[in-house]
C-alpha positions in Angstrom: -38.1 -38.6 -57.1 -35.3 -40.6 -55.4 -32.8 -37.8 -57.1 -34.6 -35.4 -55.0 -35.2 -36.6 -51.7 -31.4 -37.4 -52.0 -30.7 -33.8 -53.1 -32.9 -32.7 -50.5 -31.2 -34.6 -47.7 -27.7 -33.4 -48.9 -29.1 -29.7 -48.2 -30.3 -30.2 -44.9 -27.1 -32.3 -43.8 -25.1 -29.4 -45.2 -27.2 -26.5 -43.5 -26.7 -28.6 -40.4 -22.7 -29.1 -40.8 -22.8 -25.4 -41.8 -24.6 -24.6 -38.5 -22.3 -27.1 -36.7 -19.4 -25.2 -37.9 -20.9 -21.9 -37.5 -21.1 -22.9 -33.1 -18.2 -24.1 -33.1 -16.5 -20.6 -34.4 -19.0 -18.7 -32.1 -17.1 -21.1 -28.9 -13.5 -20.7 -30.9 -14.2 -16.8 -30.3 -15.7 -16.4 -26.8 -13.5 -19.6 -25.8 -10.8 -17.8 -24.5 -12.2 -15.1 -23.1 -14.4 -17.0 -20.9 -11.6 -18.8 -19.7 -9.8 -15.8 -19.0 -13.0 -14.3 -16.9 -12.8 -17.7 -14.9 -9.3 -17.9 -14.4 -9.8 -14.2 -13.0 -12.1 -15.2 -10.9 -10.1 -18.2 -9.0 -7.5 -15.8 -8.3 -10.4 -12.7 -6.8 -11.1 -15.6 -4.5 -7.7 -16.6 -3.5 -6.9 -13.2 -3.0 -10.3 -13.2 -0.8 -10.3 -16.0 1.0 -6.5 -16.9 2.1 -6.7 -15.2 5.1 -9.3 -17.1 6.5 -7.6 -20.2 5.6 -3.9 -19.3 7.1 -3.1 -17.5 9.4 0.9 -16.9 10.8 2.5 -19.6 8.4 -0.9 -22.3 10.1 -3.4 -23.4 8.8 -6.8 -22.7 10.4 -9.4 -24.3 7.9 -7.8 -26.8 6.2 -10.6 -27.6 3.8 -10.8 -23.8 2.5 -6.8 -24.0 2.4 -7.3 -27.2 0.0 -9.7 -25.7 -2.2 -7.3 -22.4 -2.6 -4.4 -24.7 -3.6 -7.1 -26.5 -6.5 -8.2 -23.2 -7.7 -4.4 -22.0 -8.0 -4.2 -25.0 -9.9 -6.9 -24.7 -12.1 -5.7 -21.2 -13.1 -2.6 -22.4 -14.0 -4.4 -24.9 -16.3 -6.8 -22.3 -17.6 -3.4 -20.0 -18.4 -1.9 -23.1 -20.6 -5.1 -23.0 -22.6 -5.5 -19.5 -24.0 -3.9 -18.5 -26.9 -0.1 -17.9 -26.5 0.8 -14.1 -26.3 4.4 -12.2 -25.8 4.0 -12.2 -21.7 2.0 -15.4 -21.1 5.0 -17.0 -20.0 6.2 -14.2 -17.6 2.1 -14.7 -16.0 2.9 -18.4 -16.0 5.8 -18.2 -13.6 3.9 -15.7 -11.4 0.9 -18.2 -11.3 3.5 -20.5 -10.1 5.1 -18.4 -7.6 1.1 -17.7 -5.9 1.0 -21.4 -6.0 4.3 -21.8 -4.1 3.3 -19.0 -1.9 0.2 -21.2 -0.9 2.2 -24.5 -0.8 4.6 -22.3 1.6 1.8 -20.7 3.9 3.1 -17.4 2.9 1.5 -14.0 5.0 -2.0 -13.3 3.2 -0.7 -9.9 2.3 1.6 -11.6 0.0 -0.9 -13.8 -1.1 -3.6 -11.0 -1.9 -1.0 -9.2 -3.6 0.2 -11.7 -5.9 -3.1 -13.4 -6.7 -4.8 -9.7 -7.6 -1.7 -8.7 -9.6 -1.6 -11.8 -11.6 -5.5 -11.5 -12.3 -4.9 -7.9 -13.3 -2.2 -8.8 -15.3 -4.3 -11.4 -17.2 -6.8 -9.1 -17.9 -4.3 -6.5 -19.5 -2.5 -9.5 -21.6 -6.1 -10.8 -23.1 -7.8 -7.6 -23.5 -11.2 -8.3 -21.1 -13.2 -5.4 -20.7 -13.8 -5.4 -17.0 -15.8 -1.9 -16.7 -19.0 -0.7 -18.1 -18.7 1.4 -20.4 -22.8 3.0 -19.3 -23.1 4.6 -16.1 -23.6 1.8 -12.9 -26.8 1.5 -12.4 -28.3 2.1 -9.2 -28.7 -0.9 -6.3 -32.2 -0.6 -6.6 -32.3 -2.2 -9.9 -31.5 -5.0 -8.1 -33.3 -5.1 -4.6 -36.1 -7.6 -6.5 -33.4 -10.1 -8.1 -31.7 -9.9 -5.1 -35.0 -10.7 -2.3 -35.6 -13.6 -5.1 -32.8 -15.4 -5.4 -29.8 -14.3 -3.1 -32.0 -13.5 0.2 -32.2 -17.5 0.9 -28.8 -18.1 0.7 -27.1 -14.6 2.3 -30.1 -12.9 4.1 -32.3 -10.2 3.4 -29.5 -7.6 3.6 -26.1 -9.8 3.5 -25.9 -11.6 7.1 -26.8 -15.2 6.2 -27.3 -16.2 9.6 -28.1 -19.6 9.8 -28.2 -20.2 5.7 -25.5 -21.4 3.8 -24.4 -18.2 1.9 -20.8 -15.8 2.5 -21.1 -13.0 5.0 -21.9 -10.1 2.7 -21.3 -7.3 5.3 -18.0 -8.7 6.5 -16.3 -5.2 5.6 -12.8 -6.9 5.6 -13.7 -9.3 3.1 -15.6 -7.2 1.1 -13.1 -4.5 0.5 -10.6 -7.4 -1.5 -13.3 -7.8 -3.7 -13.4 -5.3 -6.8 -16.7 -4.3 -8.2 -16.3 -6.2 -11.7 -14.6 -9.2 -8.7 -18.0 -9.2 -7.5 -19.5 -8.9 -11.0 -17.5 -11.9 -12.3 -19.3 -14.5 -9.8 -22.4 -14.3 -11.2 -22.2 -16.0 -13.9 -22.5 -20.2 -14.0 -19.9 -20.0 -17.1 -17.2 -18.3 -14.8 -18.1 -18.9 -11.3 -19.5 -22.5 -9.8 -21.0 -20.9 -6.6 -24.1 -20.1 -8.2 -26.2 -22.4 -10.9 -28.1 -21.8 -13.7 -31.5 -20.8 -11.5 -29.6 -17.7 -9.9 -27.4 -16.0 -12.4 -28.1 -17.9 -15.4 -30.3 -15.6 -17.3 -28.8 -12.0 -15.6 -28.0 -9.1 -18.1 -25.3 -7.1 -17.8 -26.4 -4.5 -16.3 -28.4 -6.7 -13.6 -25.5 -8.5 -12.7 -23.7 -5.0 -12.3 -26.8 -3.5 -10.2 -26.5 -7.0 -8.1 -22.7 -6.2 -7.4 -23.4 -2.3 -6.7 -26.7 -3.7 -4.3 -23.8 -6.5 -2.7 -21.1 -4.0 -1.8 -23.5 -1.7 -0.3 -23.8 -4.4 2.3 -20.0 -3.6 4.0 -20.3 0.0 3.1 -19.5 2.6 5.5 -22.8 4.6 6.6 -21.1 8.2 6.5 -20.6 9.7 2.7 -16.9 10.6 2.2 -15.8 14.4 2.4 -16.0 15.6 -1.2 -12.1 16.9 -1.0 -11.4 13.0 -1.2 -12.9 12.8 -5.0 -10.4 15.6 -6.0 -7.5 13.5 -4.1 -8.8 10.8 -5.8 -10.7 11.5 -9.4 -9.7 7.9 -10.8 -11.9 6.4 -7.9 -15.1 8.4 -8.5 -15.4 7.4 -12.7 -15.2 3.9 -14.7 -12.8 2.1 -14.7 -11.4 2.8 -11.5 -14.5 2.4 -9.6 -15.3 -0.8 -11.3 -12.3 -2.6 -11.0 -10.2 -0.9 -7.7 -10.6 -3.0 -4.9 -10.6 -1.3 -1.3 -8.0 -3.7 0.7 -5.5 -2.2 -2.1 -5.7 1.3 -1.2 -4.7 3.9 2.1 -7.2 3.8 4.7 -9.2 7.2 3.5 -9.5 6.2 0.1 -10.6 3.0 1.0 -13.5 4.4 2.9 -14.3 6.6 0.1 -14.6 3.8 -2.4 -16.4 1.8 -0.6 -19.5 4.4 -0.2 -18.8 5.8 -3.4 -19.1 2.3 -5.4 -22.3 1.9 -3.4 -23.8 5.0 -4.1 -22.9 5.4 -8.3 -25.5 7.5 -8.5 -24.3 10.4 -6.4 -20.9 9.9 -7.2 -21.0 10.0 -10.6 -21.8 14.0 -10.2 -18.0 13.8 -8.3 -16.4 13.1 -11.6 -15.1 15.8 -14.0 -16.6 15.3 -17.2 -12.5 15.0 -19.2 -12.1 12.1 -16.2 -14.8 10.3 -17.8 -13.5 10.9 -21.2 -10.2 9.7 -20.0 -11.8 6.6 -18.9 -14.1 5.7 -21.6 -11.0 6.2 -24.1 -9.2 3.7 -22.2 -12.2 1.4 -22.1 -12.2 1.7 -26.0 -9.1 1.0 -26.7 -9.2 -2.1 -25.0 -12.1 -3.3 -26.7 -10.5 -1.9 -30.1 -7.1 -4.3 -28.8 -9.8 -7.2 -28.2 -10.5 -7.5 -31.8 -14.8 -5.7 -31.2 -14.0 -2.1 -33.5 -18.3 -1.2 -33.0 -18.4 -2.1 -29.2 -14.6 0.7 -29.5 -16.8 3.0 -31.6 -19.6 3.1 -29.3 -17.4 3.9 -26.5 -15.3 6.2 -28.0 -18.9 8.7 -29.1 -19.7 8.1 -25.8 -16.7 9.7 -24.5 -16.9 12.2 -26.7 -20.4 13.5 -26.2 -20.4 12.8 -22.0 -16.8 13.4 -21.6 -15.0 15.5 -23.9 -17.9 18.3 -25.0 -19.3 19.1 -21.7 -15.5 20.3 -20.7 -14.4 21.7 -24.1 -15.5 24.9 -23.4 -13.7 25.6 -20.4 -10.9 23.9 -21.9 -11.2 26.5 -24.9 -11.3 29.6 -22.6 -7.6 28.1 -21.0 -5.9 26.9 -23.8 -7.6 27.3 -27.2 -4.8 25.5 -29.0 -5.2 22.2 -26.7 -9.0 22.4 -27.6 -8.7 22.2 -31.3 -6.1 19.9 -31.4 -8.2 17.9 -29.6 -11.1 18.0 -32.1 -8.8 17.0 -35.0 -7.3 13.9 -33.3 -11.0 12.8 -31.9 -11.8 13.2 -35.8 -8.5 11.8 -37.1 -9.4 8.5 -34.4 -13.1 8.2 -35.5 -11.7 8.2 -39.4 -8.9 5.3 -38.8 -11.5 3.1 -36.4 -14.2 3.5 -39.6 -12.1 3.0 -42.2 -10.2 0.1 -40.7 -6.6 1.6 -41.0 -4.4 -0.7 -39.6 -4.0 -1.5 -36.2 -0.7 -0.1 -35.3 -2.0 3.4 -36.6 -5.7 2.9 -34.8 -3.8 2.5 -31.3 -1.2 5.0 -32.2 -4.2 7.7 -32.5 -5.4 6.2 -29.3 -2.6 6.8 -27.0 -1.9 10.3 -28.7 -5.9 10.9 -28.0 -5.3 9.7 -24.4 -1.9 11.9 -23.9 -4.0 14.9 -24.8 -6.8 14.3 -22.6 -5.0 14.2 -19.9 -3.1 17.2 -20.8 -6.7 18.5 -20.9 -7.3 17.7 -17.2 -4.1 19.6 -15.9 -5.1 22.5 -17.9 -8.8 22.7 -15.8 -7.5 21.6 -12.5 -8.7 24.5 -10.3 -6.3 26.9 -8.8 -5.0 25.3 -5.4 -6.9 27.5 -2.8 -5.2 28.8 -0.1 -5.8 26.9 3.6 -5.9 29.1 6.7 -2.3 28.2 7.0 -1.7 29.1 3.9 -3.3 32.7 4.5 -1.7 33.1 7.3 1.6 32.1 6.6 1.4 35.1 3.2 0.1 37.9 6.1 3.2 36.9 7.8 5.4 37.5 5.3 3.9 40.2 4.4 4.0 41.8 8.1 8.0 40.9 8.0 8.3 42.5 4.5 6.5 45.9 6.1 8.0 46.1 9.4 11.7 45.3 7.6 10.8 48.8 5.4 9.4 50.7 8.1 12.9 49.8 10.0 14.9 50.8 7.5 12.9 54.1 7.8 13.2 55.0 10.8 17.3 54.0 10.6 17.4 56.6 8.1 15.6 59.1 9.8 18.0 58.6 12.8 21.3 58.9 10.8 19.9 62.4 9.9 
């Protein structure tokens, strides 16, 4: 009897080490890319934030210019933590030059740009998917969460008058955050703005609604001519919508992007369908880098069936041999990812997959039409060309 209530103890203190052990992996593997995501998002806030806190080498709110130098620090800490990777220490000494920047009072264009190329940088270096790969959903997904638990704090539609919430029509400040910035602070694990209570139980896809809903807020009123989404495709499809932030880009395209990530609805019917594929490759292969093959899979079909195949006609009336050399390296990538060839080979296929697409895109960009300058300049020429033979006419008709 003793034997087994011994025996039966063992098995439940071994289940329990077992579990133990089994949590402890689960943190080993998310560990560092939630530290990544956080580090990410000191830096989105530094990048935000300096210029209200310096201004012409002063500072003008010293308590905001304290917390930017901590969070400079902390990233720096959160770097030192995650897993050593050829180019950590190259995104170690430009943490420290943001932080000497800061210490210096350096002009917040220099700040912004370092503290939004380091984050992108650690992104890149740790693989973190920072774009859906679904559609964005639509802001009224969120208009509930957002009455609920953000109204309190920023107002019922972003001016928090006399509450203690951020400005969230502020159209300056909202155009250095990118979609997945905004995103990223919602959520207690990498952002300590919000607790639990707000943001602690969010899916995905709320959390993305809540940051379409947000940068609505700052948005300009007029919708952007649709010439702009053919001057800029990358800015109307995921990623670029997701993680391009405004303050980075020339005036008109800034404008754009900040109706069209408001509005992903509308724009998504911008977007040519071999952009899309373009993009959802790229998402794939990052998540294929990251060490998540299904979450790469899944991504991949997805650009196949919404990207690739809606355009594949048109592509085969152009260039025929593009289109089925297409098909045979979409199968020849599905193959390696399924039968776990080895890495070098899977990202290989990617990039060849990626070359092609693009290839793809040239091939159905539309004829350039010709302006009314453009017109006119050809009946021009073609009036010179006619006059110059009718001259040389009537010279010959005179020497007779």
């Amino acid at each position: 009897m003793a034997r087994n209530i011994i025996s039966s103890l063992c098995l439940v203190l071994l289940i329990l080490i077992s579990g133990v052990s089994s949590v402890r992996f689960a943190w080993a593997q998310e560990e560092p890319q939630a530290l990544a995501e956080r580090a990410i998002n000191l830096l989105s806030y530094i990048a935000v934030d300096y210029a209200d806190a310096v201004a012409e080498r002063e500072v003008r709110d010293p308590r905001l210019y304290r917390q930017l130098q901590r969070q400079a620090d902390m990233a720096e800490e959160l770097l030192q933590q995650l897993p050593d990777k050829p180019g950590r220490t190259q995104l170690a000494g430009a943490l420290r030059d943001l932080n000497r920047s800061i210490e210096q009072r350096d002009s917040a264009d220099n700040v912004r740009r370092r503290a939004n190329a380091a984050a992108d940088r650690l992104a890149a270096l740790y693989q973190l998917p920072r774009s859906p790969a679904e559609m964005l959903p639509p802001a009224k997904e969120a208009e509930a969460i957002y009455t609920e638990r953000c109204a309190h704090c920023h107002g019922p539609r972003g001016t928090p008058g006399n509450a203690k919430g951020s400005d969230l029509r502020n159209r300056e400040r909202m155009a250095r955050f990118s979609l997945y910035d905004l995103y990223n602070t919602l959520d207690p694990a990498r952002d300590d703005a919000h607790g639990h209570a707000i943001d602690g139980d969010l899916s995905s896809r709320e959390r993305w609604a809540l940051a379409v809903l947000v940068a609505g807020f700052s948005a300009p009123a007029e919708m952007p001519e649709a010439t702009l989404a053919e001057k800029y495709p990358a800015l109307v499809g995921l990623p670029g919508i997701a993680v391009t932030r405004p303050s980075e880009l020339p005036v008109d395209a800034a404008a754009a992007l900040g109706w069209w990530r408001a509005n992903p609805d509308y724009t998504r019917r911008l977007q040519h369908p071999i952009v899309r594929a373009a993009g959802l490759i790229q998402l794939a292969q990052t998540s294929y880098r990251a060490g998540d093959p299904t979450e790469s899979y899944h991504q991949l079909m997805l650009a196949l069936r919404e990207g690739f195949a809606p355009a594949r006609l048109g592509l085969e009336e152009r260039n025929s041999a593009l289109a089925s050399r297409l098909d045979q390296q979409w199968l020849d990538l599905r193959r390696a990812i399924l039968d776990e060839a080895p890495t070098n080979e899977v990202i290989e296929k990617f990039q060849r997959l990626q070359a092609g697409v693009l290839r793809a895109r040239e091939v159905l960009q539309p004829a350039p039409e010709r302006g009314p300058y453009g017109w006119a300049a050809l009946l021009f020429a073609l009036a010179l060309a006619l006059g110059g033979l009718l001259w040389k006419g009537l010279r010959r008709r005179s020497r007779r």
